[in-house]
Backbone and ligand atoms as CSV (ligand in chain L), in Angstrom:
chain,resi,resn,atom,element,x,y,z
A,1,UNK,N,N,108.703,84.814,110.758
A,1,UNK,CA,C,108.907,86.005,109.931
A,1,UNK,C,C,107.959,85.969,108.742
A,2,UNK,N,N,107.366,87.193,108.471
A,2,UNK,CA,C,106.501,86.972,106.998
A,2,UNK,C,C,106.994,88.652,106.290
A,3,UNK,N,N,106.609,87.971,105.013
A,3,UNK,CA,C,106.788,88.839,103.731
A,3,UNK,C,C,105.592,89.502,103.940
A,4,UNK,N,N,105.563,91.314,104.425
A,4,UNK,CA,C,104.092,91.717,104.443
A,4,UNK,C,C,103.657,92.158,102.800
A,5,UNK,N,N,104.871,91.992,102.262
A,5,UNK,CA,C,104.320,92.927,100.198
A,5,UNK,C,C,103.358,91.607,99.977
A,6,UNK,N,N,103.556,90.706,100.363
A,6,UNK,CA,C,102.691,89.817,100.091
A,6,UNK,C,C,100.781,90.213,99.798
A,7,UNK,N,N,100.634,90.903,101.006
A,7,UNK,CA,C,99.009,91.598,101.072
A,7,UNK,C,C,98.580,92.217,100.278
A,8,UNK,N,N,97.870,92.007,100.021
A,8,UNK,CA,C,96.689,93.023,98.585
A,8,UNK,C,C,96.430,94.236,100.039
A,9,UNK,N,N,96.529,95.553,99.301
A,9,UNK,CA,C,95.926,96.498,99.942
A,9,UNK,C,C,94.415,96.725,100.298
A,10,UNK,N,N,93.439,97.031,101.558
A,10,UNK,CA,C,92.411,96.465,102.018
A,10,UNK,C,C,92.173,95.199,102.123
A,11,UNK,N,N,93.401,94.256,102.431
A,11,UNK,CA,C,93.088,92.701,102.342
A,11,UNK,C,C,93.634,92.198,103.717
A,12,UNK,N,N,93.893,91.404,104.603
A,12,UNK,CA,C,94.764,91.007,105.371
A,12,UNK,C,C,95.639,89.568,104.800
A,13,UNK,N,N,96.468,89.362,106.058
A,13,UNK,CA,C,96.932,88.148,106.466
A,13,UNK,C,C,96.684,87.450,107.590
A,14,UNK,N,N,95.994,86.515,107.634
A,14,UNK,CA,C,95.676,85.472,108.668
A,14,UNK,C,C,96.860,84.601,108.770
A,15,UNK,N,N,97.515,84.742,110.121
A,15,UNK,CA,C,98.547,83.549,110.428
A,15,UNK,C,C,98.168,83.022,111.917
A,16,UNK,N,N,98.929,81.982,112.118
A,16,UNK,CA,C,99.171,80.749,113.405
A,16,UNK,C,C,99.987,80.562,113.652
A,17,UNK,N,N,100.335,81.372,115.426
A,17,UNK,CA,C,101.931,81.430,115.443
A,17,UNK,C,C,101.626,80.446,116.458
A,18,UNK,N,N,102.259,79.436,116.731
A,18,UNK,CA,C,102.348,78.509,118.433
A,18,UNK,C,C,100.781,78.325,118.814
A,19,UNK,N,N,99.642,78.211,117.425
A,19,UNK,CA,C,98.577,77.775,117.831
A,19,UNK,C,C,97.629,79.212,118.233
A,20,UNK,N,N,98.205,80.521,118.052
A,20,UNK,CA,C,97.628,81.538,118.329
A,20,UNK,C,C,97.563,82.001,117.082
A,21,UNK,N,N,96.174,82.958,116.699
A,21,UNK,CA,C,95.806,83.223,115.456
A,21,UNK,C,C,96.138,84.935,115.316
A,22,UNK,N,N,97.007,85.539,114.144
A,22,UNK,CA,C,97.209,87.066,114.316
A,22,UNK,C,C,96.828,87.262,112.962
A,23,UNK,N,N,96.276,89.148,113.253
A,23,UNK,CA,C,96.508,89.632,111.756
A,23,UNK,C,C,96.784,90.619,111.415
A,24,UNK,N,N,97.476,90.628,110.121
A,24,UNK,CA,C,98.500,91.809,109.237
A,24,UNK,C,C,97.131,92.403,108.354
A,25,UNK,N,N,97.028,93.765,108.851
A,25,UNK,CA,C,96.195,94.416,107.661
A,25,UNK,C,C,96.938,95.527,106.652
A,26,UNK,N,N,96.503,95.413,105.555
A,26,UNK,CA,C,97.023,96.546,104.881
A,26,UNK,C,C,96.323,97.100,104.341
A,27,UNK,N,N,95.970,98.045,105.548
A,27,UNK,CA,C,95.550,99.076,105.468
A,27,UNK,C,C,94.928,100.223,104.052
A,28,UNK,N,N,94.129,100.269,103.442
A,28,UNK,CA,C,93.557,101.812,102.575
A,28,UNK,C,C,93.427,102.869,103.316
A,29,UNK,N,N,94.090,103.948,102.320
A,29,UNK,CA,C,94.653,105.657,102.833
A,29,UNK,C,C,92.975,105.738,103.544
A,30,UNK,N,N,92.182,105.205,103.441
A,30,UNK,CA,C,91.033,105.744,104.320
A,30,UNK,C,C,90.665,105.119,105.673
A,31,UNK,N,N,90.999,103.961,105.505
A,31,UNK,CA,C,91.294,102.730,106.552
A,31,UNK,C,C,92.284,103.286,107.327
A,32,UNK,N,N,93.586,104.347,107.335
A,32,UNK,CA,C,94.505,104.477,107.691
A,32,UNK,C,C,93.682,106.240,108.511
A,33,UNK,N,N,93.247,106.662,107.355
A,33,UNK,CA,C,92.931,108.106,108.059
A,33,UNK,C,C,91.553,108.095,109.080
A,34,UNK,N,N,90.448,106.866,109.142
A,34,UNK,CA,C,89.472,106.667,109.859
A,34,UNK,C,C,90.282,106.558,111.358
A,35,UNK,N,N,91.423,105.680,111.192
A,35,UNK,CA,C,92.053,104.928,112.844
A,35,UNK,C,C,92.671,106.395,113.118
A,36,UNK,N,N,92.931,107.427,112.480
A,36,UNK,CA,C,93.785,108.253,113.082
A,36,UNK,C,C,92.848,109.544,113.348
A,37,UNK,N,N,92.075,109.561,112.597
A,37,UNK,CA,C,90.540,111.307,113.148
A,37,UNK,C,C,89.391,110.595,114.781
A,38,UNK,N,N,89.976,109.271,115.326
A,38,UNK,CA,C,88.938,108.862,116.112
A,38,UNK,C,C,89.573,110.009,117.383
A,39,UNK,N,N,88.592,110.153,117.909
A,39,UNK,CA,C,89.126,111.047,119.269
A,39,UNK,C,C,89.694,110.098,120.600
A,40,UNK,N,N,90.388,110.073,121.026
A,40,UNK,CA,C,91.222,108.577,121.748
A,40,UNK,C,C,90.423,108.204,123.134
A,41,UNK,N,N,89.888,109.882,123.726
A,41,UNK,CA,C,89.369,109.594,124.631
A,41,UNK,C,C,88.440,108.980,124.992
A,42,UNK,N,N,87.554,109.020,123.720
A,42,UNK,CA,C,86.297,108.558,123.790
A,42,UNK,C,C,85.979,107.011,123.755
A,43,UNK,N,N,87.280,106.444,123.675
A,43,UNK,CA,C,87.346,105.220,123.438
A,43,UNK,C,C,87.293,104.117,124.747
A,44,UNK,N,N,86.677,102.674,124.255
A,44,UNK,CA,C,86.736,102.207,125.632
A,44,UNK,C,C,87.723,101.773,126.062
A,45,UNK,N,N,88.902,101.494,125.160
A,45,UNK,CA,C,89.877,101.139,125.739
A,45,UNK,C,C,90.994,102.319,124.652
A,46,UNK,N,N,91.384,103.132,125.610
A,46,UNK,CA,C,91.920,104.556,125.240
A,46,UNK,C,C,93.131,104.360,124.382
A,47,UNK,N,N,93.289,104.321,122.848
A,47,UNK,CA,C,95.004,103.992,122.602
A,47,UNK,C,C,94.999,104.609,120.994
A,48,UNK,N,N,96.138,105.666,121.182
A,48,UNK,CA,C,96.235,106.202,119.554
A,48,UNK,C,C,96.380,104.890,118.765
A,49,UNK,N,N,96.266,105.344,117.479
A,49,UNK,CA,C,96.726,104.678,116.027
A,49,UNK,C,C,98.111,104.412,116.324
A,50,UNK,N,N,99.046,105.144,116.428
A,50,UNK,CA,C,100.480,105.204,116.247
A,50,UNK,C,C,101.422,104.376,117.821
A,51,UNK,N,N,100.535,104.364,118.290
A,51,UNK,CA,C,100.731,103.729,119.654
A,51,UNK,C,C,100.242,102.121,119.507
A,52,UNK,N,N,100.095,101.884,118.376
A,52,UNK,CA,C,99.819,100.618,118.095
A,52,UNK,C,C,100.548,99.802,117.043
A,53,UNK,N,N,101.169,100.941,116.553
A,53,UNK,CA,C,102.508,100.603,115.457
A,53,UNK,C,C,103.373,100.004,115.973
A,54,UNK,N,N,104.193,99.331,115.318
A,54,UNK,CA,C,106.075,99.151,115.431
A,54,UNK,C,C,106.541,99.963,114.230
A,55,UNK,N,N,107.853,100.784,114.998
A,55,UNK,CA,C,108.511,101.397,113.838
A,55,UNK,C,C,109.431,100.963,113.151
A,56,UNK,N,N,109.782,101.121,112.051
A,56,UNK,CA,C,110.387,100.407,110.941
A,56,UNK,C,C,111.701,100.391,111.242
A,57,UNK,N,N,112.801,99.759,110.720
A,57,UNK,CA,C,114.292,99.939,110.821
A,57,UNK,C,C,114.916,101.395,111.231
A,58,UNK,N,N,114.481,102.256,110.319
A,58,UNK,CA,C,114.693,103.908,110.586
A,58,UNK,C,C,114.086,104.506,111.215
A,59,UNK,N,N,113.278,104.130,111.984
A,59,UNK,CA,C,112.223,104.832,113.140
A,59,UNK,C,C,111.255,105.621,112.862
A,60,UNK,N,N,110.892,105.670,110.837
A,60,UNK,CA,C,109.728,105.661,110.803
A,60,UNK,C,C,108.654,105.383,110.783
A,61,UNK,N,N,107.323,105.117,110.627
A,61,UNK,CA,C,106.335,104.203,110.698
A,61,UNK,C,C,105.513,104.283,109.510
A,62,UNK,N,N,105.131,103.035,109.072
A,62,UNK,CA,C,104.303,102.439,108.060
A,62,UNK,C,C,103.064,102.435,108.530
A,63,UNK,N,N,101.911,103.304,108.697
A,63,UNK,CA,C,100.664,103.120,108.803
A,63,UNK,C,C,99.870,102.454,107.907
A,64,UNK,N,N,100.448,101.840,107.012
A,64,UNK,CA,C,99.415,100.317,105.676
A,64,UNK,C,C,99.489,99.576,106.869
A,65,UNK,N,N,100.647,98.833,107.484
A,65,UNK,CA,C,100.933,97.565,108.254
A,65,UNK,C,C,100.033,97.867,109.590
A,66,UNK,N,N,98.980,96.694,109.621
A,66,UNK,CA,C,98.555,96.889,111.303
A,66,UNK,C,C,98.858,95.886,111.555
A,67,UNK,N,N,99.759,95.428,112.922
A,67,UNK,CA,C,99.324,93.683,112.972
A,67,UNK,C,C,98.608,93.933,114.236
A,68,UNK,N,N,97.838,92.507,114.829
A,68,UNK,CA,C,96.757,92.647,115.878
A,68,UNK,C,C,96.725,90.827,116.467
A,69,UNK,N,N,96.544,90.687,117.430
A,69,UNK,CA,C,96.206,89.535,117.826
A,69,UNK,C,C,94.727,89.322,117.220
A,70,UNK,N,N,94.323,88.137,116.842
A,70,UNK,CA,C,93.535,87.499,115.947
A,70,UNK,C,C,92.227,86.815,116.858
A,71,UNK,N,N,92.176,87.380,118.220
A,71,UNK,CA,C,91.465,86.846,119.413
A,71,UNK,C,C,90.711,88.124,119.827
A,72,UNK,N,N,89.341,87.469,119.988
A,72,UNK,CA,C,88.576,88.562,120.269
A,72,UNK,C,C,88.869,89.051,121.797
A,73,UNK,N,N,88.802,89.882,122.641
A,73,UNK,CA,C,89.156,89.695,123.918
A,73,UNK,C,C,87.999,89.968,124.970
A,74,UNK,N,N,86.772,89.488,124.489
A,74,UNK,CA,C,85.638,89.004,125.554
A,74,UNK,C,C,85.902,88.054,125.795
A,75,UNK,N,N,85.633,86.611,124.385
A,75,UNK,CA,C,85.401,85.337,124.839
A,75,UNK,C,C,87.060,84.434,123.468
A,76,UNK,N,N,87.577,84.902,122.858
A,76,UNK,CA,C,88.306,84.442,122.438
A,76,UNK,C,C,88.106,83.995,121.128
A,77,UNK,N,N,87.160,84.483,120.272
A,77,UNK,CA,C,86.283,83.556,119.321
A,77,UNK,C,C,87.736,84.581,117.872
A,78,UNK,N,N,87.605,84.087,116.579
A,78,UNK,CA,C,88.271,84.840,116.024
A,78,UNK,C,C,87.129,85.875,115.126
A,79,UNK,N,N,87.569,87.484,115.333
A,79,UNK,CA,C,86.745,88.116,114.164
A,79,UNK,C,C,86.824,87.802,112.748
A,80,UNK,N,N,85.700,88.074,112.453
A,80,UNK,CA,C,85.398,88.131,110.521
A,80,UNK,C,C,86.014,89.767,110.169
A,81,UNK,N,N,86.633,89.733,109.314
A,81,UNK,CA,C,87.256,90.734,108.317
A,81,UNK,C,C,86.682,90.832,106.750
A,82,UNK,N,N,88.066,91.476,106.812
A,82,UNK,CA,C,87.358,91.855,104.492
A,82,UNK,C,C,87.798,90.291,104.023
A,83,UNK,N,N,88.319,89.424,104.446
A,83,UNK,CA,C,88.241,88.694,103.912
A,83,UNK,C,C,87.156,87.865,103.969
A,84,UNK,N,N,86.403,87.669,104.510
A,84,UNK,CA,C,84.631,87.448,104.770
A,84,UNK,C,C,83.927,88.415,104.303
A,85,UNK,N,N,84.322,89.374,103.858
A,85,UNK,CA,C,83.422,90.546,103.589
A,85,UNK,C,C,82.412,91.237,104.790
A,86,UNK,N,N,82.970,91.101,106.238
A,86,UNK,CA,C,82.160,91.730,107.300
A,86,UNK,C,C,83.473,92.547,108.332
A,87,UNK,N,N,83.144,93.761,107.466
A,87,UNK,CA,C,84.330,94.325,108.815
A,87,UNK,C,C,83.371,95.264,109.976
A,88,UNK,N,N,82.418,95.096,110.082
A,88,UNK,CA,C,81.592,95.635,111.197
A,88,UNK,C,C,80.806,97.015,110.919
A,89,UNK,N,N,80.662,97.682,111.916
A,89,UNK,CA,C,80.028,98.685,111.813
A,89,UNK,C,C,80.973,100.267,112.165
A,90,UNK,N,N,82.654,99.549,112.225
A,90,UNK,CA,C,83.372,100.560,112.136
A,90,UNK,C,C,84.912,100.384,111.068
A,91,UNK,N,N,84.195,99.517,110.212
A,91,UNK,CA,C,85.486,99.016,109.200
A,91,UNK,C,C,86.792,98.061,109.242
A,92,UNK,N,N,86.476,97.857,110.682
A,92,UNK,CA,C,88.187,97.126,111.018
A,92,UNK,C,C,87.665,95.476,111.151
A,93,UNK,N,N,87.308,94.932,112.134
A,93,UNK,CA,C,86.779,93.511,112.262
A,93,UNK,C,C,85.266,93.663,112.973
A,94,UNK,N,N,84.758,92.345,112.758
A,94,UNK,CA,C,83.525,91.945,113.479
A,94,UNK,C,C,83.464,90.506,114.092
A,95,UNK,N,N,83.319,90.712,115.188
A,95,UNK,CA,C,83.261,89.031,115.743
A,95,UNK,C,C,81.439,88.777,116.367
A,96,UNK,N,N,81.100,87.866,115.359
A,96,UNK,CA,C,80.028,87.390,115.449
A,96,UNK,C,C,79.176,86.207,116.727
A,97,UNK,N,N,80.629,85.946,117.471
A,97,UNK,CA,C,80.211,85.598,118.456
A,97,UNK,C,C,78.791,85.994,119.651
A,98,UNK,N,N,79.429,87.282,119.911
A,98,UNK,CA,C,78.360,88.134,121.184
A,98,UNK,C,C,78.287,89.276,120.412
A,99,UNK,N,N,78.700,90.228,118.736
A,99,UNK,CA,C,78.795,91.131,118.235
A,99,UNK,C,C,79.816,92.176,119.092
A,100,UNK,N,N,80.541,91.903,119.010
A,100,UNK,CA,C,82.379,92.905,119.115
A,100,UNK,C,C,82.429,93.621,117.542
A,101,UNK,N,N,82.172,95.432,117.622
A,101,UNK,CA,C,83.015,95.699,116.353
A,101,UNK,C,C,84.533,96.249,117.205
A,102,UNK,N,N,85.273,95.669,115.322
A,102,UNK,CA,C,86.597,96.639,116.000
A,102,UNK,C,C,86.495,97.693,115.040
A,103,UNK,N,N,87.425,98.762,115.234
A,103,UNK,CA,C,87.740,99.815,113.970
A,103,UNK,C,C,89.193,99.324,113.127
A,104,UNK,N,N,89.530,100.532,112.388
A,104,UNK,CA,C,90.470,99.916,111.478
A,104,UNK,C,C,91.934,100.057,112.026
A,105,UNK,N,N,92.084,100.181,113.481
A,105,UNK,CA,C,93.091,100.136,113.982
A,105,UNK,C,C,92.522,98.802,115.141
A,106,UNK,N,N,91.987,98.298,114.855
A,106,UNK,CA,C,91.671,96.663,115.930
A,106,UNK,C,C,91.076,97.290,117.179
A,107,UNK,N,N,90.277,98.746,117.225
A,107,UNK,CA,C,90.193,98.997,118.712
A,107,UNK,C,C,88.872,98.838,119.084
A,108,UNK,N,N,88.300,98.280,120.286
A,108,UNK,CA,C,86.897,98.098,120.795
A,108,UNK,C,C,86.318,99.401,120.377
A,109,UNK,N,N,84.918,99.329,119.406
A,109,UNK,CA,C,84.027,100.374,119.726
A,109,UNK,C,C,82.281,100.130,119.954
A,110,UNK,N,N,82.379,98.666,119.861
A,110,UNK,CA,C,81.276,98.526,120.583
A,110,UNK,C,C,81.088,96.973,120.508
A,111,UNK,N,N,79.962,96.401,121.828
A,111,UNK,CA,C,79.987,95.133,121.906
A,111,UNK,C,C,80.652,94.839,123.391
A,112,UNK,N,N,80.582,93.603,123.421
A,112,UNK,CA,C,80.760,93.246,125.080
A,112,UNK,C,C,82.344,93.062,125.261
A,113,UNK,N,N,83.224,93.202,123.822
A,113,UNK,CA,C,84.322,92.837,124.058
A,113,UNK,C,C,85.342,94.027,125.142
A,114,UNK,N,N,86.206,93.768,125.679
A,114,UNK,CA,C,86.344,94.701,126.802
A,114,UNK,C,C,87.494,95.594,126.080
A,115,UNK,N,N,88.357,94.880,125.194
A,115,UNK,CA,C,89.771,95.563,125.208
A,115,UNK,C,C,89.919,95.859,123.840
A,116,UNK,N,N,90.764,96.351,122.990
A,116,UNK,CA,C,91.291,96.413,121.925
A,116,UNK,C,C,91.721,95.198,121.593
A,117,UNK,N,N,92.122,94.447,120.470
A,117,UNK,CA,C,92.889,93.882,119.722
A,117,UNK,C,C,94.646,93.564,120.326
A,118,UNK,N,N,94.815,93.315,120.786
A,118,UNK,CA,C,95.911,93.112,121.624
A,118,UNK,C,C,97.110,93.665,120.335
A,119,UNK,N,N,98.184,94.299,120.593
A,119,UNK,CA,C,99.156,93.810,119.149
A,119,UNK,C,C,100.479,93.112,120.039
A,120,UNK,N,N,100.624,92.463,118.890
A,120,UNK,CA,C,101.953,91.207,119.276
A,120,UNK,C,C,103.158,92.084,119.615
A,121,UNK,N,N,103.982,91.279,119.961
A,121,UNK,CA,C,105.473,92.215,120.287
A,121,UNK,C,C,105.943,91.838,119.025
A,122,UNK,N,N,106.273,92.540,118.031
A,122,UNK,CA,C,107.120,92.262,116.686
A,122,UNK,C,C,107.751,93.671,116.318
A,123,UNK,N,N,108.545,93.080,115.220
A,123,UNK,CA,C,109.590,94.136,115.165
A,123,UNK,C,C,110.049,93.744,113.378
A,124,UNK,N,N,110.097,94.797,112.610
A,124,UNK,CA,C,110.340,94.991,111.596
A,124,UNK,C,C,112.125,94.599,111.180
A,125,UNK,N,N,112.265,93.336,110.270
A,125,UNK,CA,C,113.445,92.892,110.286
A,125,UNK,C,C,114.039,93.933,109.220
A,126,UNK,N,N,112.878,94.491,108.023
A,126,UNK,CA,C,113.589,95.248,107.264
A,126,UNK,C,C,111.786,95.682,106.457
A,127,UNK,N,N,111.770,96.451,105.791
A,127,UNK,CA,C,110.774,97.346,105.775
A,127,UNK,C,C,109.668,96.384,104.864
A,128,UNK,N,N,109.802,95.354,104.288
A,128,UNK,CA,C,109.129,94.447,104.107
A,128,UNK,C,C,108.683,92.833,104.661
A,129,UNK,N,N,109.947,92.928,105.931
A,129,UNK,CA,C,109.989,91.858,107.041
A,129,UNK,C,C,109.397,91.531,108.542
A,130,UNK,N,N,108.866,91.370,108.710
A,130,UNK,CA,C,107.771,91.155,110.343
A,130,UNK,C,C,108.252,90.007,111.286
A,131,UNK,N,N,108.623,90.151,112.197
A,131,UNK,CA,C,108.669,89.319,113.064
A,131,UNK,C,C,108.053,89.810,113.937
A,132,UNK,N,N,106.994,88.529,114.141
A,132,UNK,CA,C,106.269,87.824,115.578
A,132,UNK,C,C,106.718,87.604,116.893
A,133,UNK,N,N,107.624,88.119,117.787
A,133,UNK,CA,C,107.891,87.191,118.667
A,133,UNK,C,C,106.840,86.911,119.768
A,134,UNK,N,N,106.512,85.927,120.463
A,134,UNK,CA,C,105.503,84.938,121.556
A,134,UNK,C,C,106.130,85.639,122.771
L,1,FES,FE1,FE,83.885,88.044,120.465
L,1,FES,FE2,FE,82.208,87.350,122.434
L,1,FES,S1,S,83.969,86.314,121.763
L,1,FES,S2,S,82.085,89.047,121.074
């Protein structure tokens, strides 16, 4: 379980759950409105913004909170973020491995990586609470 108020806004959280690396972004209102004006189709691996959420206790949704598996999904390497100061060439991550950008919803938009950002199965214990489950 983690405390997400913890995050500086435009900052993440890097965690290690069972040896697997994930991350909590929180999101800026522009960071939030870039993942949601992308056109879905055009994407290589096709998936709204909101389809990547978990909804909160009341079944609304927090678009600050992204969480994402922390694994690139070509070769497994972990992306660089704002906390490196390299979020790519579409704001979200960059993995410097083979050059994978993600956008600010973790989704492939260019690079050899095949898939989106995987997101974990978790579930909001209470509107500042996250659970991970494996
Ligand atoms: Fe990320 Fe190859 S492992 S681009």
């Amino acid at each position: 379980e983690m405390c997400i108020r913890d995050g500086p806004e435009g900052g993440e959280m890097r965690v290690l759950i069972g040896g697997m690396p994930f991350f909590i972004r929180h999101r800026t209102s522009v960071e939030i409105e870039a993942a949601a004006l992308v056109n879905v189709e055009s994407l290589p691996d096709p998936q709204s913004d909101e389809e990547r959420l978990s909804p909160l206790p009341d079944g609304s949704f927090n678009p600050a909170i992204l969480v994402t598996s922390g694994s690139c999904t070509h070769l497994g390497c972990i992306p660089v973020g704002p906390a490196q100061g390299d979020m790519g060439d579409y704001g979200g991550w960059y993995c410097p491995c083979h050059g994978s950008h993600y956008d600010t919803s973790g989704r492939i938009r260019k690079g050899p990586a095949p898939k989106n950002l995987p997101v974990p199965n978790y579930e909001y214990v209470s509107n500042a609470i996250i659970r991970i489950k494996l």
